[in-house]
Every structure is written in C-alpha cells, then in structure tokens.
N, C-alpha and C positions, 0 to 999 in steps of 0.2 A: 778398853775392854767392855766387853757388852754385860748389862745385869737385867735379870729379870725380875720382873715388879708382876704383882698381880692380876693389872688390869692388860696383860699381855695375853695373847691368846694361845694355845698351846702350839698350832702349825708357825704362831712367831718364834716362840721359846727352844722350838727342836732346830729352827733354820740358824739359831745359835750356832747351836753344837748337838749335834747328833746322840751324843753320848749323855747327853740331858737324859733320854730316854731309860736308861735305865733304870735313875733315882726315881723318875716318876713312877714305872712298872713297880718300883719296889714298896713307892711308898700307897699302893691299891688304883692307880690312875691307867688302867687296862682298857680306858677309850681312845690313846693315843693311835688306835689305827682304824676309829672308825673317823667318819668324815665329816662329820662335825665337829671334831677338834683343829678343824681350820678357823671357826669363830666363837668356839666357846672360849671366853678366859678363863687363866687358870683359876682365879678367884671361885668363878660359878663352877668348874670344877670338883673344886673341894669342896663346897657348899654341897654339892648331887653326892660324892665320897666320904663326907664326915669329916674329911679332913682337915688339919687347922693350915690355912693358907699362909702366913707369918710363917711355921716352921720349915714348909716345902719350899717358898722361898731362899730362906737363911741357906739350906741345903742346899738347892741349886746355885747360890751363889758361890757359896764355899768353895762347891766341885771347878769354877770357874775360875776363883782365884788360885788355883791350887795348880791350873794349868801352864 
C-alpha cells in the first residue's frame, strides 16, 4: 500500500488515489486544480495554507488504510 509523506508532491499524492482529493479540498488545499500542484509538495503546501502538515498526513493515510 502506498502512503504519503510530505516531501511528496500533490500531482504525486492524487495519482494515489483520486479520492485523496477530497480530504484535501476539505482540509482548505483548493490549489489542487491549479498547475502547480504538480511540483509543489504537500509540505510547502501547508506551509502557503497554514496548515499543519503532520496532521494532513496522518488523515490521508488513514483514508488509505481504511481502503
């Protein structure tokens, strides 16, 4: 099973699973469709969003184990 780490970039973390997509939408990451989310990492990301990277993680993993 595949997991996502931070230093992963967002167009890596959706060719996961698709459905990544939405936990990130929900958690404020509303660049997923612009086109630099092919080399921004999640990390820098959340760093531009406030967001704490550790917990978007932990989330997107969960959602993976749970599949």
């Amino acid at each position: 099973m595949a997991k996502v780490t931070k230093d992963m970039t967002m167009g890596e973390i959706l060719q996961i699973d698709m459905n990544l997509a939405a936990i990130l939408m929900r958690a404020g990451m509303h660049c997923i469709g612009c086109p630099s989310h092919q080399f921004e990492t999640l990390d820098e990301a959340c760093m531009v969003h406030g967001i704490d990277a550790d917990t978007l993680v932990a989330q997107l993993n969960d959602f993976l184990e749970q599949k």
